[in-house]
N, CA, C and O atoms as CSV, one atom per row, in Angstrom:
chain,resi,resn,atom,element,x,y,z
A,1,UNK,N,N,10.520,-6.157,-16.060
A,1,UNK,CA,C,10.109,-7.285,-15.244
A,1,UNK,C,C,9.804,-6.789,-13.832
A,1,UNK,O,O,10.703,-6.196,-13.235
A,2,UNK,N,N,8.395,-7.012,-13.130
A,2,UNK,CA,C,8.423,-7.077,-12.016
A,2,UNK,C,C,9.028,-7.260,-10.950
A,2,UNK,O,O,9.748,-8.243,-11.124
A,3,UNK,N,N,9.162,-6.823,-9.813
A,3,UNK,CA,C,9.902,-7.076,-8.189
A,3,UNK,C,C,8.708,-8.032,-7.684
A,3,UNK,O,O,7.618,-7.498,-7.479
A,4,UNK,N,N,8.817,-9.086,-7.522
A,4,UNK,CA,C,7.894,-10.412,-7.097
A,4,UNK,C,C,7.856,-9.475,-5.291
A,4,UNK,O,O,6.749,-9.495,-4.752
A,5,UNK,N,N,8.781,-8.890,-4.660
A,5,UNK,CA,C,8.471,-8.710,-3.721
A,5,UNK,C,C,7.610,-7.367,-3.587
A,5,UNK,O,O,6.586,-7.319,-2.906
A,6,UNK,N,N,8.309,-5.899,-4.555
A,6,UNK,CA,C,7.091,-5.457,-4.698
A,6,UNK,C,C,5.524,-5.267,-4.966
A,6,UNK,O,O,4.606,-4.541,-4.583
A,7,UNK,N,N,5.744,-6.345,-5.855
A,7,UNK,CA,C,4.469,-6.649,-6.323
A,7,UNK,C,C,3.718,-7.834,-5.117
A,7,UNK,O,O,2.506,-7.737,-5.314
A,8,UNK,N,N,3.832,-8.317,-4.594
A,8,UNK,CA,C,3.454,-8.671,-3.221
A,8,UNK,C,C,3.095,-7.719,-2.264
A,8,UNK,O,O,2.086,-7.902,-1.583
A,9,UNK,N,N,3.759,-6.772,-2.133
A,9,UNK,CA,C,3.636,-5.360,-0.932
A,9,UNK,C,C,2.577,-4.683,-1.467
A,9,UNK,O,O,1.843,-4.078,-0.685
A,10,UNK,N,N,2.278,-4.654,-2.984
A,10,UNK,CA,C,1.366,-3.467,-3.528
A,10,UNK,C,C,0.551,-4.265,-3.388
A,10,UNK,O,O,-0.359,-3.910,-2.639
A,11,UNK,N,N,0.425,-5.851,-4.061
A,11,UNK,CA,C,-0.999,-6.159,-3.833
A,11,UNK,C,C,-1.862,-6.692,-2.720
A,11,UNK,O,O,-3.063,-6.954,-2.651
A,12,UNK,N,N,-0.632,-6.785,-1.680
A,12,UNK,CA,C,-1.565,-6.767,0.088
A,12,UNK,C,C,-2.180,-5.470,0.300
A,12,UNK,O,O,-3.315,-5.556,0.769
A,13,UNK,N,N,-1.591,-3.822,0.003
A,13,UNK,CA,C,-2.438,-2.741,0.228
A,13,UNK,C,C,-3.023,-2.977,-0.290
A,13,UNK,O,O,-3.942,-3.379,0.423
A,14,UNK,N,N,-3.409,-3.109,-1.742
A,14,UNK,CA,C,-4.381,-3.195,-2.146
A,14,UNK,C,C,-5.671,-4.352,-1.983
A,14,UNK,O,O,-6.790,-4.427,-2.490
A,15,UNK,N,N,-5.062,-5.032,-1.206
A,15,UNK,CA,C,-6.290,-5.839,-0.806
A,15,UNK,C,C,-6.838,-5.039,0.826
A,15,UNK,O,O,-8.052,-4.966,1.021
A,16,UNK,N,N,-6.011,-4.569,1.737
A,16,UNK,CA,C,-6.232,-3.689,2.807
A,16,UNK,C,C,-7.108,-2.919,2.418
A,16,UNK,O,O,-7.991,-2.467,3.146
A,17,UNK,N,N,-6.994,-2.720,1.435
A,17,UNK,CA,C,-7.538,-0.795,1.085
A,17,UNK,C,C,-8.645,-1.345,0.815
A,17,UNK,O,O,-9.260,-1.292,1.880
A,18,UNK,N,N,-9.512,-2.012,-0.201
A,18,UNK,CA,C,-10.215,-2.746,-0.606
A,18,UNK,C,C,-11.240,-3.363,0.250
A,18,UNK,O,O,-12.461,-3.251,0.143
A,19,UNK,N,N,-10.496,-4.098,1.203
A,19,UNK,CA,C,-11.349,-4.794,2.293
A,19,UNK,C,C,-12.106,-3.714,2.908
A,19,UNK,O,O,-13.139,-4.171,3.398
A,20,UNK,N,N,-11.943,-1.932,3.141
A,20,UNK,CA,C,-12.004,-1.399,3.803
A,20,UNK,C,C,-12.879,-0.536,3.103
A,20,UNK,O,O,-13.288,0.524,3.576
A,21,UNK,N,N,-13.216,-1.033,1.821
A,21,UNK,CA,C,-13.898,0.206,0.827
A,21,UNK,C,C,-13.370,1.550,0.473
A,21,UNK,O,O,-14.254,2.356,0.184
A,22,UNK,N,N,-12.390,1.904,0.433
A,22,UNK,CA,C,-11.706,2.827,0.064
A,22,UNK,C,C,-10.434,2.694,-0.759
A,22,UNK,O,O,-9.431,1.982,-0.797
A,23,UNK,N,N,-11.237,4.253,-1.723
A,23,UNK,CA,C,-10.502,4.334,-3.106
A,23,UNK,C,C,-8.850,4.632,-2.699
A,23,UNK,O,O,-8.360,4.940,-1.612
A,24,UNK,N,N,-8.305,4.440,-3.840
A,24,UNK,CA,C,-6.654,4.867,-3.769
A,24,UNK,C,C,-6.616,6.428,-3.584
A,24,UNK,O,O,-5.590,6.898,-3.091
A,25,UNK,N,N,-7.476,7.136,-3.878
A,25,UNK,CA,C,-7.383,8.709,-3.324
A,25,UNK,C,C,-7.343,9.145,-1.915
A,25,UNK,O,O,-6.544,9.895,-1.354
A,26,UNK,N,N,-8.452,8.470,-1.429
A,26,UNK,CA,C,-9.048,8.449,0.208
A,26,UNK,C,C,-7.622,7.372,0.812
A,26,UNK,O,O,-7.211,7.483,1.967
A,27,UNK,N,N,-7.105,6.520,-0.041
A,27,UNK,CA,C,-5.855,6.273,1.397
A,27,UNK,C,C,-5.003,7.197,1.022
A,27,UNK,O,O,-4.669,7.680,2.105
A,28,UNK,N,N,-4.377,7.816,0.132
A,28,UNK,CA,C,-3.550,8.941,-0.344
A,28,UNK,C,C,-3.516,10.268,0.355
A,28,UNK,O,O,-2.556,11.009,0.570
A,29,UNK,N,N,-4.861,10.405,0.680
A,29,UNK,CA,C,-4.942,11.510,1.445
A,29,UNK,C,C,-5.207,11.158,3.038
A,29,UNK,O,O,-4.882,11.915,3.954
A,30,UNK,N,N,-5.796,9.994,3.195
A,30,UNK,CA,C,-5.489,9.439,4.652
A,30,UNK,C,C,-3.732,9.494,5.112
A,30,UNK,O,O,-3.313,9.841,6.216
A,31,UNK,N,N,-2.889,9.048,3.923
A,31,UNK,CA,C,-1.220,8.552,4.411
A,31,UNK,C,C,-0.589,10.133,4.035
A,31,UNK,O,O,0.603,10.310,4.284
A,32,UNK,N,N,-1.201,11.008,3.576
A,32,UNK,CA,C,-0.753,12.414,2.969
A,32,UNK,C,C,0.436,11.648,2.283
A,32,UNK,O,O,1.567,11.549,2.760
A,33,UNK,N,N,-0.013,11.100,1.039
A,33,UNK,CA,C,1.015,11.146,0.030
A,33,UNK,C,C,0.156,11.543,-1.256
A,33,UNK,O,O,-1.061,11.700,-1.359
A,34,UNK,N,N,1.208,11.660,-2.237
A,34,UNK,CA,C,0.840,11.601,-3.758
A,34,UNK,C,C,-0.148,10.140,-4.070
A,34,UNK,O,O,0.317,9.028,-3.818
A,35,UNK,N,N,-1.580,10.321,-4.656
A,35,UNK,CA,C,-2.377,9.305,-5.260
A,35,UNK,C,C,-1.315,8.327,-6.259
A,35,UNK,O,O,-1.416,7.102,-6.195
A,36,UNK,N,N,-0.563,8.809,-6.938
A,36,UNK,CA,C,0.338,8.475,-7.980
A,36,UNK,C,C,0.737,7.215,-7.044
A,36,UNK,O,O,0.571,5.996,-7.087
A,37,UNK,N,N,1.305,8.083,-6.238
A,37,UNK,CA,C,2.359,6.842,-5.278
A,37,UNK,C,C,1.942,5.488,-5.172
A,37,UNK,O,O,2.579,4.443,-5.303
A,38,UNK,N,N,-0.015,5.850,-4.743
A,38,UNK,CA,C,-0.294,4.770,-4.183
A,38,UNK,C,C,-0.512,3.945,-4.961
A,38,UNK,O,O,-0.514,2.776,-4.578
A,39,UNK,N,N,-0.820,4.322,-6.586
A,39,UNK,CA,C,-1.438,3.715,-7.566
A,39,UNK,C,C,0.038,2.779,-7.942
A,39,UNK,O,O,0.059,1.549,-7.897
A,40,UNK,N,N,1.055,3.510,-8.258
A,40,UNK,CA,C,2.708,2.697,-8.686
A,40,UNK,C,C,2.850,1.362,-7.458
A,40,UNK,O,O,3.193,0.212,-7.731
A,41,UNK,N,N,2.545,1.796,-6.297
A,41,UNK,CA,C,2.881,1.276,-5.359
A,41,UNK,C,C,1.912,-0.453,-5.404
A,41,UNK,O,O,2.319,-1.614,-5.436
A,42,UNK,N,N,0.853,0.011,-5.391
A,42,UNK,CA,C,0.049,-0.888,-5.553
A,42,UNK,C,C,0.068,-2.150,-7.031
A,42,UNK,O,O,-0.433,-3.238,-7.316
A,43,UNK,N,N,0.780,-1.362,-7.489
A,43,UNK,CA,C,1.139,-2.517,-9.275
A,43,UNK,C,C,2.142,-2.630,-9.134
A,43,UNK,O,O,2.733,-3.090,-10.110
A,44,UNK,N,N,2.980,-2.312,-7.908
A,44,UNK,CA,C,4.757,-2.829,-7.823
A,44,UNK,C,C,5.771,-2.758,-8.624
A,44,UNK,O,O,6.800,-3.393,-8.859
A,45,UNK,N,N,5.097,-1.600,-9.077
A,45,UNK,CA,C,6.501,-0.491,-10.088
A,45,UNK,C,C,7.589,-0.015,-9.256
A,45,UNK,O,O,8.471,-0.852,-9.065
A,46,UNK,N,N,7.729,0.980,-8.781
A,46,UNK,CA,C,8.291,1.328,-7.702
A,46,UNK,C,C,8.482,1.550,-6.603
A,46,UNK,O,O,7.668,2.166,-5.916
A,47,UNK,N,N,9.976,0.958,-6.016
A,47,UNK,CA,C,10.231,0.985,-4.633
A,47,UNK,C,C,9.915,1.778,-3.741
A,47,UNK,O,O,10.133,2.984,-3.866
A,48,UNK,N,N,9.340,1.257,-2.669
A,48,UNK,CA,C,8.482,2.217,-1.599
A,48,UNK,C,C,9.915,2.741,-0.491
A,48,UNK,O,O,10.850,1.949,-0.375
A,49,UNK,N,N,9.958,4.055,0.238
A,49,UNK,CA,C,10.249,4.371,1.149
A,49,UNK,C,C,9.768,3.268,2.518
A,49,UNK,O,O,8.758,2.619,2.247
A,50,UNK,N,N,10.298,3.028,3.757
A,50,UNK,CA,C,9.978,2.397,4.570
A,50,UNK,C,C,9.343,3.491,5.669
A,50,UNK,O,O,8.838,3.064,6.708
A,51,UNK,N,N,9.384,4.613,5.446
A,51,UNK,CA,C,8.434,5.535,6.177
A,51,UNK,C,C,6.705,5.782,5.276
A,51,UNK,O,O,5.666,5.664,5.927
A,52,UNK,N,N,6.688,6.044,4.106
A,52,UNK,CA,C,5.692,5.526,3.448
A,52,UNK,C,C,5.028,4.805,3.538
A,52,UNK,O,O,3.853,5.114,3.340
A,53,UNK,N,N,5.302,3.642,3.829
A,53,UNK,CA,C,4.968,2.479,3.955
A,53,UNK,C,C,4.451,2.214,5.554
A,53,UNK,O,O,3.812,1.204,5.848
A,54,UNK,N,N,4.746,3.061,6.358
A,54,UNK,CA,C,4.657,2.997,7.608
A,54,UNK,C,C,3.205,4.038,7.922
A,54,UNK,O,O,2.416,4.041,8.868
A,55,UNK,N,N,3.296,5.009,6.477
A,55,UNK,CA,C,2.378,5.891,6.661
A,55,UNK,C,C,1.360,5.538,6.041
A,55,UNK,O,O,0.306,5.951,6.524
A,56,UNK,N,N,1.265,4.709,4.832
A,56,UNK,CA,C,0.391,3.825,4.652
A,56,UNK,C,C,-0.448,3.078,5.920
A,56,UNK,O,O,-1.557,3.388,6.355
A,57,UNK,N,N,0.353,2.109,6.316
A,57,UNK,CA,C,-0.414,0.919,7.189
A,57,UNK,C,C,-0.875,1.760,8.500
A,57,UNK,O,O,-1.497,1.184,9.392
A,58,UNK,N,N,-0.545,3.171,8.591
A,58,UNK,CA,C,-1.222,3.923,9.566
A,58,UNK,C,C,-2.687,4.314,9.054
A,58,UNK,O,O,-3.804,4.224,9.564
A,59,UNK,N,N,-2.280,4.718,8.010
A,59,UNK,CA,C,-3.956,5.346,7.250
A,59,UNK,C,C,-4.823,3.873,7.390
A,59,UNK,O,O,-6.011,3.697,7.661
A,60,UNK,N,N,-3.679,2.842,7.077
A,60,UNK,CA,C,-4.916,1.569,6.820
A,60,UNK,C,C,-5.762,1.290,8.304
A,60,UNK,O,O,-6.881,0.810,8.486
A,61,UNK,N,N,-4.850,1.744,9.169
A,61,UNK,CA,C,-5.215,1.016,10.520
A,61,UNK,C,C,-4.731,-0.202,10.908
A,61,UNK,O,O,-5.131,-0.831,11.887
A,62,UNK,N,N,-3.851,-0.548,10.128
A,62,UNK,CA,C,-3.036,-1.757,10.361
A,62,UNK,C,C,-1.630,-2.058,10.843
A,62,UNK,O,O,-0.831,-1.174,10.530
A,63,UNK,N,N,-1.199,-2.916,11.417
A,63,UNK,CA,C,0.128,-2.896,11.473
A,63,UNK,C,C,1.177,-3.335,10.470
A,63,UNK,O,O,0.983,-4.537,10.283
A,64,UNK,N,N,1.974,-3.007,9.900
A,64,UNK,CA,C,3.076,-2.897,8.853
A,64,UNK,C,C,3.176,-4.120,9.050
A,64,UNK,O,O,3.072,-4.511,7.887
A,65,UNK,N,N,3.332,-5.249,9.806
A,65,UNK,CA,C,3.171,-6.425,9.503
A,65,UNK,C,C,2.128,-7.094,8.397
A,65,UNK,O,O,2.279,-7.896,7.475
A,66,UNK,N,N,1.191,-6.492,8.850
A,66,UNK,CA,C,0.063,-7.134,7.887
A,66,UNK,C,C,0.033,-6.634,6.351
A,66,UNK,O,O,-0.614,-6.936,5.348
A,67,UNK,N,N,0.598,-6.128,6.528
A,67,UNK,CA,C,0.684,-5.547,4.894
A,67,UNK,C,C,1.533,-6.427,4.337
A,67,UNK,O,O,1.268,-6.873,3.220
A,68,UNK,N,N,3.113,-6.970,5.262
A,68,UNK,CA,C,4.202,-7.772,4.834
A,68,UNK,C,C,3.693,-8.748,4.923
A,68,UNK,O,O,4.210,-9.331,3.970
A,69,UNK,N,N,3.004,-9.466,5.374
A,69,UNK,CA,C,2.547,-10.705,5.696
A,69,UNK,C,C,1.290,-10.928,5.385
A,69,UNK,O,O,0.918,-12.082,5.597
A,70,UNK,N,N,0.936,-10.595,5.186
A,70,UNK,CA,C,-0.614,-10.024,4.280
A,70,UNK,C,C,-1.084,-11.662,3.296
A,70,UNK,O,O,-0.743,-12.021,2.169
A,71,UNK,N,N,-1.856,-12.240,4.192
A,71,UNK,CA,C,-2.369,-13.309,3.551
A,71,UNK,C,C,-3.861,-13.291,1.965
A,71,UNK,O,O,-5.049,-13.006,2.115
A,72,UNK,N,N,-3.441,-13.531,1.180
A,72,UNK,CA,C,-5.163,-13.194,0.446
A,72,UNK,C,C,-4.987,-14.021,-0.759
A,72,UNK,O,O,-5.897,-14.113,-1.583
């Protein structure tokens, strides 16, 4: 069973990432993480680090708010 809250967190990046035209590779290597990560992350399999996540919404250009709060 899903984390309703992960799965909320993955699918605001993935609407970030998206809005922005860029693949899950190109933010992977924008946040220097594993593609894997971003792909789990984004279907709200597994729990994200809160530095990850920080390194994410840097690659996005966004603030870590908007990812949490992430309207769509």
């Amino acid at each position: 069973m899903k984390d309703e809250l992960l799965f909320k967190i993955g699918q605001s990046v993935r609407y970030l990432r998206l809005k922005q035209g860029i693949t899950q590779e190109e933010l992977a290597f924008r946040a220097e993480i594993n593609m894997n990560s971003v792909s789990t992350l984004e279907r709200g399999i597994n729990n994200i680090k809160i530095k990850t996540l920080y390194k994410i919404a840097e690659a996005l250009n966004v603030n870590i708010n908007e990812i949490l709060n992430c309207k769509f």
